[in-house]
KOLDRENVO-212071 format. One record per residue (C-alpha): residue number from 1; residue in three letters; z, x, y. Coordinates in steps of 0.001 Angstrom, whole numbers, padded with zeros to 6 digits, always signed. Layout:
REC  num  residuo       up     east    north
REC  NUM      ALA        Z        X        Y
...
//
This chain:
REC  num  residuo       up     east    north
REC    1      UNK  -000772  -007572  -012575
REC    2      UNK  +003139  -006945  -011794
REC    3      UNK  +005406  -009322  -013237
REC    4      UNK  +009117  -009333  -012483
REC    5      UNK  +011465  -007679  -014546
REC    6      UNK  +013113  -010855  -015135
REC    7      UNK  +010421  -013373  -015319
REC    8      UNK  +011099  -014827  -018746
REC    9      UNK  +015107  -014713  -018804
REC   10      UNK  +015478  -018382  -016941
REC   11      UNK  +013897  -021467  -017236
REC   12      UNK  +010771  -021953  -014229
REC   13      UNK  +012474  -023976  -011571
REC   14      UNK  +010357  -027107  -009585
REC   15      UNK  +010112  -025274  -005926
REC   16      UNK  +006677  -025394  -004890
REC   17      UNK  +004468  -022880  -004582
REC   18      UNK  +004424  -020288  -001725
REC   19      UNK  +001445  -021129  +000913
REC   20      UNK  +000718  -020589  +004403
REC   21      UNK  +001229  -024090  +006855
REC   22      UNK  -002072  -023233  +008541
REC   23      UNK  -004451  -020488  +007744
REC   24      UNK  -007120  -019552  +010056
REC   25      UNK  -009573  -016670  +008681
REC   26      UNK  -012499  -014527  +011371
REC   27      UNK  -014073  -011353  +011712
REC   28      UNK  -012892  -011765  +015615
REC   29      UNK  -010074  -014087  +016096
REC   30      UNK  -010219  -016337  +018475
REC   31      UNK  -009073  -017048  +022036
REC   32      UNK  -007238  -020629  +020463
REC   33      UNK  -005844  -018376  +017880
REC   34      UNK  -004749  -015978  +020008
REC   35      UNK  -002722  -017974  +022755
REC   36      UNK  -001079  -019604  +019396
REC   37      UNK  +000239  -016478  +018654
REC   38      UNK  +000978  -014985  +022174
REC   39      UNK  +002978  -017913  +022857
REC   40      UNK  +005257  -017938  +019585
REC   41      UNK  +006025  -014258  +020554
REC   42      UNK  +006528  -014881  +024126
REC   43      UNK  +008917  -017289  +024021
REC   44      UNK  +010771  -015553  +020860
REC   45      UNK  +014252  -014809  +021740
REC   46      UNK  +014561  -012318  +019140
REC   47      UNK  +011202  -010994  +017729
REC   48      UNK  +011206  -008513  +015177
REC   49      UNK  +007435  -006914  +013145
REC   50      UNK  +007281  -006404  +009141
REC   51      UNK  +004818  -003318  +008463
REC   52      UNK  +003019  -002763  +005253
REC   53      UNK  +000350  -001023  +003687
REC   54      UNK  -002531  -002545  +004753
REC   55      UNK  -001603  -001411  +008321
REC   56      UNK  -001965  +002448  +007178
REC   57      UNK  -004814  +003209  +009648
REC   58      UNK  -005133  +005279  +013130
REC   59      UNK  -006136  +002051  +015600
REC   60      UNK  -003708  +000053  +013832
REC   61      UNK  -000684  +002177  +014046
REC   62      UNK  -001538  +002791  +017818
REC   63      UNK  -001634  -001345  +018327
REC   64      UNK  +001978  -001525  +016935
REC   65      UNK  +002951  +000727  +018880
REC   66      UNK  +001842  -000592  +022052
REC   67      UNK  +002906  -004320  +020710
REC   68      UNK  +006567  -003144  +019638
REC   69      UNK  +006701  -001361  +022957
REC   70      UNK  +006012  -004430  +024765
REC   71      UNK  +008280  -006867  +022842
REC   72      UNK  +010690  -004191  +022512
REC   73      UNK  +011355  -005113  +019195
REC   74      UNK  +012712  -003871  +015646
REC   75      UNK  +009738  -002989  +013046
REC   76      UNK  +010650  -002800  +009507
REC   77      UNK  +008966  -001458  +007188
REC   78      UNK  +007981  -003969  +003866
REC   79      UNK  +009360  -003120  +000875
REC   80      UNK  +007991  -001541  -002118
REC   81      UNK  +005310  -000421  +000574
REC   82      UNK  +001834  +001747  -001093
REC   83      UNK  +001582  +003071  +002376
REC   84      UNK  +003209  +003500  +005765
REC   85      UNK  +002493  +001350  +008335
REC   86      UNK  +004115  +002233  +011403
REC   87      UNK  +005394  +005928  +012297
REC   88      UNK  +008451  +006370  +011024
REC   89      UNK  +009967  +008153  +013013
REC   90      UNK  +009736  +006068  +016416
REC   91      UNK  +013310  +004466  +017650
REC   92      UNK  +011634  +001101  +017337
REC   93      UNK  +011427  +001714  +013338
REC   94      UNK  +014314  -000233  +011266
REC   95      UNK  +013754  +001190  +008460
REC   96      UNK  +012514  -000490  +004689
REC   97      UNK  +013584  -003959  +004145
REC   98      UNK  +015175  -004840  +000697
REC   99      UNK  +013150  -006633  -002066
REC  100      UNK  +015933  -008932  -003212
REC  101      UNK  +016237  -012298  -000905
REC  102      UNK  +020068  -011919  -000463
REC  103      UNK  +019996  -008793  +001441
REC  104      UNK  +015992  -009413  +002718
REC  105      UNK  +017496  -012709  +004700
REC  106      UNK  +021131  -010004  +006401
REC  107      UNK  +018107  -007663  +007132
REC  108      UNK  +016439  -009987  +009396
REC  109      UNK  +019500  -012584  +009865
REC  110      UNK  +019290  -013243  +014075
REC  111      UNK  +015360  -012929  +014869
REC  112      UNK  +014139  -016236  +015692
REC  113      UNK  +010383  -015276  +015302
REC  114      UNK  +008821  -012297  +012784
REC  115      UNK  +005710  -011419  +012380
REC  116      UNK  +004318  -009661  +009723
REC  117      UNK  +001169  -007329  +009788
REC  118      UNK  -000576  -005941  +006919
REC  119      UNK  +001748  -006981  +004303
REC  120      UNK  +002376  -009713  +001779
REC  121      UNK  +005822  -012290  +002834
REC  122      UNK  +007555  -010901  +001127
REC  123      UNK  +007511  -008447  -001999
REC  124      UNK  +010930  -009199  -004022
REC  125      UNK  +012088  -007482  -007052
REC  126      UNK  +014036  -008722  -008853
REC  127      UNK  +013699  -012672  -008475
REC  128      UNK  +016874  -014120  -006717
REC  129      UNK  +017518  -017893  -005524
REC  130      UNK  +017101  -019145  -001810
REC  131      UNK  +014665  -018895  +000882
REC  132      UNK  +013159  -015531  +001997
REC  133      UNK  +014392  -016148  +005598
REC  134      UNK  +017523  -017868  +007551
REC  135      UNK  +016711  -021588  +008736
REC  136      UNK  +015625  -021456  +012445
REC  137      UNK  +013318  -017889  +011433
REC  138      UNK  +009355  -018973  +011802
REC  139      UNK  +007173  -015950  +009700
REC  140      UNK  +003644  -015536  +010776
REC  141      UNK  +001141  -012989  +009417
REC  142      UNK  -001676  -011234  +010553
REC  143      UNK  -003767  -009996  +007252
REC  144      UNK  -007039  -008921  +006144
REC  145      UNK  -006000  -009400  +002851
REC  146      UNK  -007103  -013093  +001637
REC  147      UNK  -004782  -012905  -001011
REC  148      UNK  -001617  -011852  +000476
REC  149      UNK  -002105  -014538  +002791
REC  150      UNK  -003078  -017631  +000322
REC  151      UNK  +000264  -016816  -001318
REC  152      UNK  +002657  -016193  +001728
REC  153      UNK  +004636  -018939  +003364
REC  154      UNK  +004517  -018524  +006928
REC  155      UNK  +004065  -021092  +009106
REC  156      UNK  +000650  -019378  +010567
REC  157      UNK  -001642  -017075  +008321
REC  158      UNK  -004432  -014856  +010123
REC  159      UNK  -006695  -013443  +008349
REC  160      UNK  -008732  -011015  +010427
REC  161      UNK  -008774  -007169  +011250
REC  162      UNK  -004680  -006509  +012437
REC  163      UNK  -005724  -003910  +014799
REC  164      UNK  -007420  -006086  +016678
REC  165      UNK  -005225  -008738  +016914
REC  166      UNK  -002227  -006309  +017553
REC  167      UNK  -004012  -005154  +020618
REC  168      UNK  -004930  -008348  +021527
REC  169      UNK  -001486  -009749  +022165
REC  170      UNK  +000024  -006806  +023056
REC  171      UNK  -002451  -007080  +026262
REC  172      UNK  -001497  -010502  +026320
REC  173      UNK  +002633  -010364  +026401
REC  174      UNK  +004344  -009721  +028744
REC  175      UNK  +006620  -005981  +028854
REC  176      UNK  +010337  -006918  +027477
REC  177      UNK  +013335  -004928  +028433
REC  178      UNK  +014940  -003177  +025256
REC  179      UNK  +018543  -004606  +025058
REC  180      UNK  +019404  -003674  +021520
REC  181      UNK  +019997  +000212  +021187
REC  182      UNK  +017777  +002144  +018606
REC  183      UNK  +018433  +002053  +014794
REC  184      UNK  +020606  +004480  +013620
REC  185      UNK  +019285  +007368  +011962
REC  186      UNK  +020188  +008441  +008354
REC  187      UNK  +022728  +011843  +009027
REC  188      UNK  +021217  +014385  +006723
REC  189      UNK  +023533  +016011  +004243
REC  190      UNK  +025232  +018708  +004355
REC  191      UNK  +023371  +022435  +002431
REC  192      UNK  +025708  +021985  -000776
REC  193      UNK  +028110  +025427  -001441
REC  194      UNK  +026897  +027943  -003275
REC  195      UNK  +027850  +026741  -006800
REC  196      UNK  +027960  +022648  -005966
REC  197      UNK  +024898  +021344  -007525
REC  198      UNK  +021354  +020190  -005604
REC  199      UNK  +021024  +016281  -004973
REC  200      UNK  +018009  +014742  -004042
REC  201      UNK  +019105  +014255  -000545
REC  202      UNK  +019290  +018140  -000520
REC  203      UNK  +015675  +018389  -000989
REC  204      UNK  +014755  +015679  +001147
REC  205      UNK  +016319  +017310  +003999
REC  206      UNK  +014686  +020671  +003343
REC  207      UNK  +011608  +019281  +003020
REC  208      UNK  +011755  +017084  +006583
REC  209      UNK  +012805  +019799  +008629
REC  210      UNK  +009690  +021993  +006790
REC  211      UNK  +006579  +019774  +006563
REC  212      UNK  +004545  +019331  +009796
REC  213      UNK  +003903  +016095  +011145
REC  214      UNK  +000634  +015667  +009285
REC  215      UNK  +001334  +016385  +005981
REC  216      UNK  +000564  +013579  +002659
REC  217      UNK  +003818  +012777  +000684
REC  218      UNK  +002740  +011206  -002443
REC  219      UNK  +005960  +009949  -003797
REC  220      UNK  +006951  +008905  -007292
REC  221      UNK  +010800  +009693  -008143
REC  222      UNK  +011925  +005991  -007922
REC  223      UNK  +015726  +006600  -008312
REC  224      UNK  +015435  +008828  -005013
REC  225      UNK  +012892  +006950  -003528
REC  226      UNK  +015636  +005802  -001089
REC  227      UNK  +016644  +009055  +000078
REC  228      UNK  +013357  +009685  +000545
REC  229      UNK  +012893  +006973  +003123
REC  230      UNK  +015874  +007851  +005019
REC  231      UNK  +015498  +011549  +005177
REC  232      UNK  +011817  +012231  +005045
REC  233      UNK  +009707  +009891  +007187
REC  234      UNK  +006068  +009223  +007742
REC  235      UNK  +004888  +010392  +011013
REC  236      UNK  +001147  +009805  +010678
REC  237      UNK  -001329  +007590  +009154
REC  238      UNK  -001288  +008904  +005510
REC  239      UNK  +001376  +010072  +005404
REC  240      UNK  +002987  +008247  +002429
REC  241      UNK  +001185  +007334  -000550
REC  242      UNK  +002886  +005657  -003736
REC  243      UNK  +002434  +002827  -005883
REC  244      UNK  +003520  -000508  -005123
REC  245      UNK  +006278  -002123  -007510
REC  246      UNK  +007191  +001147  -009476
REC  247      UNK  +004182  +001371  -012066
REC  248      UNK  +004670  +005402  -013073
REC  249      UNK  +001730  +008249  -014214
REC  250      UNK  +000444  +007963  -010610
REC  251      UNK  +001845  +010634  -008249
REC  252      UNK  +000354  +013653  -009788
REC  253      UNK  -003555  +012801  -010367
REC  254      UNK  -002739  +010574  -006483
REC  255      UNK  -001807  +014073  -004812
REC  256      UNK  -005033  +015646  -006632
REC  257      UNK  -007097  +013359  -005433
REC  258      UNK  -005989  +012941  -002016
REC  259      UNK  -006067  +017069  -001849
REC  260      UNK  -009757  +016696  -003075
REC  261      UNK  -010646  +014087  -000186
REC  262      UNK  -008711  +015501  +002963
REC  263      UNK  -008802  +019059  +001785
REC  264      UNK  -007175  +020306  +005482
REC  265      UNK  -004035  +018057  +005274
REC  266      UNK  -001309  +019434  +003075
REC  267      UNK  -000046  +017636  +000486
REC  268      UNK  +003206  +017402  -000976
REC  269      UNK  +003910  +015232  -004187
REC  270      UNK  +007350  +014336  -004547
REC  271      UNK  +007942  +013249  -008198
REC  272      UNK  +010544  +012903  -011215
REC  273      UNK  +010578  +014631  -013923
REC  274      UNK  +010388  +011779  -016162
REC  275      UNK  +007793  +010234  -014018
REC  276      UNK  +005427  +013702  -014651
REC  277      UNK  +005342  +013060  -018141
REC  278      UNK  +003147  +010115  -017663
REC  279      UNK  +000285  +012078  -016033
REC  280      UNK  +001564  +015849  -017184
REC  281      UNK  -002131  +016541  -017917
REC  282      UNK  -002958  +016291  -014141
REC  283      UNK  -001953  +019537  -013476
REC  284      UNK  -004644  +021131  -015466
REC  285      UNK  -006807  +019223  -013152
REC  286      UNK  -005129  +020634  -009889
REC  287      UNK  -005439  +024182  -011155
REC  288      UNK  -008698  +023928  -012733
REC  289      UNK  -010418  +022625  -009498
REC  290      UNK  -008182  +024188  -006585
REC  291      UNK  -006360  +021545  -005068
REC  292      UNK  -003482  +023507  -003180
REC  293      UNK  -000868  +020660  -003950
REC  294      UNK  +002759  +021499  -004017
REC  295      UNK  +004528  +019431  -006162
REC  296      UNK  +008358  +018929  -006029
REC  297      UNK  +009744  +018108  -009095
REC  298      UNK  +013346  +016528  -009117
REC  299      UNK  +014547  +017132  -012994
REC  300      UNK  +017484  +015187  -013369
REC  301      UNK  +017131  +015165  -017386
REC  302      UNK  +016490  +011738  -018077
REC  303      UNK  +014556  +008347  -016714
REC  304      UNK  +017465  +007635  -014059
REC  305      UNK  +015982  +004451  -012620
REC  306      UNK  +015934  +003244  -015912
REC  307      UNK  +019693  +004284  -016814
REC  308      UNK  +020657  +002431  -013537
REC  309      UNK  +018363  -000710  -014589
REC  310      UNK  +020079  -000589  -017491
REC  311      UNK  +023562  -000132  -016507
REC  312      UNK  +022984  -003168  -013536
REC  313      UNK  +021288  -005453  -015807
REC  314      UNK  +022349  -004444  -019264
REC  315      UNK  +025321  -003639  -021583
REC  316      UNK  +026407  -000752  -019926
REC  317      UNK  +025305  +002872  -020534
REC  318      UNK  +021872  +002782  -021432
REC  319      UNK  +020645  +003366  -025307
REC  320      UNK  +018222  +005943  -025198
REC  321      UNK  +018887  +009626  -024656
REC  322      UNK  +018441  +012294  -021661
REC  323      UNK  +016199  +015237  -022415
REC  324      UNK  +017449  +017748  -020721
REC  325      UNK  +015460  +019943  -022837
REC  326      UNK  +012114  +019338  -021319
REC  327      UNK  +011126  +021796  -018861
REC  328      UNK  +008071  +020332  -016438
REC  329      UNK  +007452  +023974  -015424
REC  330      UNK  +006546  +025237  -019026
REC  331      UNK  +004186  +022660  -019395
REC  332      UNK  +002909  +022833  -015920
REC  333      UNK  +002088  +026921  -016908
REC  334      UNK  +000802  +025924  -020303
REC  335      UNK  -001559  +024026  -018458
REC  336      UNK  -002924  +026711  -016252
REC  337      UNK  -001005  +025576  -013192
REC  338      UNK  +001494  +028120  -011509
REC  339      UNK  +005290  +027057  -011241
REC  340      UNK  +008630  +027685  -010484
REC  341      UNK  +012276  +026822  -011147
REC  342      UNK  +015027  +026019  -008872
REC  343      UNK  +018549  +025474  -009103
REC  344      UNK  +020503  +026502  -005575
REC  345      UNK  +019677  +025594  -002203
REC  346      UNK  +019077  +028984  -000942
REC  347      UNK  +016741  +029273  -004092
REC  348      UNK  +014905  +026062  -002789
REC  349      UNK  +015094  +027342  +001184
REC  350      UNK  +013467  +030620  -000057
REC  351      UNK  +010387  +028460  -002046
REC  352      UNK  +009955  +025832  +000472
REC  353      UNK  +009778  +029241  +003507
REC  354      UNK  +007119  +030381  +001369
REC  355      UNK  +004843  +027735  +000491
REC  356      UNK  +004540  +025010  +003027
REC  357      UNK  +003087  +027391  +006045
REC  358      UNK  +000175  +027859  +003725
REC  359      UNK  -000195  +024174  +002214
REC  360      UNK  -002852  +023271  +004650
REC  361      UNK  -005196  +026645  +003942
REC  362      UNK  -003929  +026942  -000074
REC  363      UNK  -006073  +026501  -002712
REC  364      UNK  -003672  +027325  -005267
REC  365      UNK  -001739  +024452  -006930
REC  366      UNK  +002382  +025151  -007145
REC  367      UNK  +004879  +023213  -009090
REC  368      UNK  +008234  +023292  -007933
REC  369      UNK  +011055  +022273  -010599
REC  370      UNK  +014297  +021636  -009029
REC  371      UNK  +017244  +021179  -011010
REC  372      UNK  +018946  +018405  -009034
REC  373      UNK  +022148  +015918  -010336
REC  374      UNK  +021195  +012112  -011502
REC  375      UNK  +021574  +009417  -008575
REC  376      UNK  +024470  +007165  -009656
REC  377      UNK  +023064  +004396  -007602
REC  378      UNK  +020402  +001692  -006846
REC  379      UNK  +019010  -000593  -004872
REC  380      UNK  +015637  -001661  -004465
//
């Protein structure tokens, strides 16, 4: 069970409790059901999708598509999101909505109509006053998650197989005109100079214009998790794995394990070092049974999600120290498991050349440590 961070700092207030207006649940959905929601969307002056996890499969992601397409609208992305549920990389994609309510409402501030698909309305962290949405906004989600949709309020819950239904009204609506021009993309940094130290970004860059379109990123390096988004996105179903809401020890044994069960997709784990320590023991694991996993360990030195938790929420700097000390590829070798250490870009370049055209054939495990500066910022 995740509880927010702030859950017992303020007195429970009298709102009621989240719940759809109407909830209709099938195995097919139908043809009532369907005109319901073909005829919110097609008289929507400004629809826009929400994406999440539970839309991570092949015949869903094509029914998106084809129902974006057709409304020629923005699809965002849910936040705090296991999985991917739309490709990333399309110019309908708007990229990952914020968890807190203030910025969640800006995000979709002017779209009279969204409808969410696969995903929960809406994951927040941390709590913060007001409605999820702008007055005149009418959510509706299309779920096969019972839960999600028992505790969502939208106006019109459906719970039923999404790829169906997605085809279903994209069939249905009628072909819109795109007027709005295609989110901007992130602009990649700049390679740093030879002696100006690595950021996150840096990697996240090298690794996009590296990994084929097919590849697994398993992240878990919440402080860069945002770079990550921008600079590296998914481009096919799988092809981001984490863990909802932050819980750490699960990238490592998650890349194993997803190695083990789609041994001819490469798979890249993207991970803190302070995150590794929670499941350092993996590794013995990857190198004791073959799973051809690169690893990419950012070691900034410390827990810098917590620092900036701290620092946001806190006192100022945070009490505990860095550990600077702890090197993730000495324990990776101590536990049988080859590894490396970074510290330049053209260092990283040179690795990366290497050992991504084999990931997909490798059977040999490789960590990657690279020495990158703390993120200064955050914002879930």
């Amino acid at each position: 069970m995740i509880v927010p961070s702030d859950d017992w700092a303020a007195p429970a207030d009298d709102a009621e409790l989240a719940a759809p207006a109407v909830l209709r649940r099938a195995t097919q959905v139908d043809a009532a059901t369907l005109d319901e929601l073909t005829g919110l969307l097609a008289e929507a002056r400004n629809p826009a999708l929400v994406v999440g996890a539970d839309a991570d499969a092949p015949a869903t992601w094509a029914a998106l598509v084809a129902l974006a397409e057709r409304l020629a609208a923005p699809v965002w992305q849910e936040s705090f999101a296991a999985r991917a549920g739309f490709p990333q990389d399309h110019p309908l994609f708007a990229g990952h909505l914020p968890a807190g309510r203030a910025r969640l409402r800006e995000a979709l501030a002017g779209h009279d109509v969204v409808l969410a698909v696969g995903a929960p309305v809406f994951r927040q962290y941390p709590y913060e006053r007001g409605p999820l949405v702008a007055a005149g906004t009418t959510l509706v989600q299309v779920t096969d998650d019972l839960e999600d949709a028992h505790h969502s309020p939208v106006a019109l819950a459906v719970v039923a197989d999404p790829a169906h239904v997605c085809a279903a009204l994209a069939d249905r609506l009628p072909a819109r005109e795109r007027t709005a021009p295609p989110a901007a993309r992130p602009t990649p940094p700049s390679p740093p100079g030879h002696y100006d130290p690595l950021r996150a970004a840096h990697v996240m860059t090298a690794l996009a214009q590296r990994l084929p379109a097919d590849a697994v990123v398993v992240e878990e390096t919440p402080s860069s998790r945002p770079d990550l988004h921008q600079l590296l996105p998914a481009r096919a179903p799988l092809g981001f794995l984490s863990a909802a809401m932050g819980g750490l020890g699960f990238g490592l044994p998650a890349a194993i394990g997803v190695r083990m069960a789609a041994p001819s997709r490469p798979v890249v784990a993207v991970v803190g070092d302070g995150s590794s320590l929670y499941g350092i023991q993996a590794l013995w694991s990857a190198a004791h049974y073959r799973c051809g996993v690169l690893f990419v360990v950012l070691a900034n030195g410390r827990y810098a999600v917590m620092d900036r938790l701290a620092e946001q929420h806190g006192n100022g700097k945070a009490p505990w120290p860095a550990f600077e000390e702890v090197s993730v590829s000495a324990l990776a070798r101590g536990l049988g498991c080859p590894a490396t250490t970074v510290d330049t870009h053209d260092d990283l370049v040179k690795a990366l050349d290497e050992v991504v055209p084999t990931l997909a054939a490798r059977a040999e495990p490789l960590v990657l440590e690279v020495a990158v500066v703390p993120e200064t910022t955050f914002a879930p």
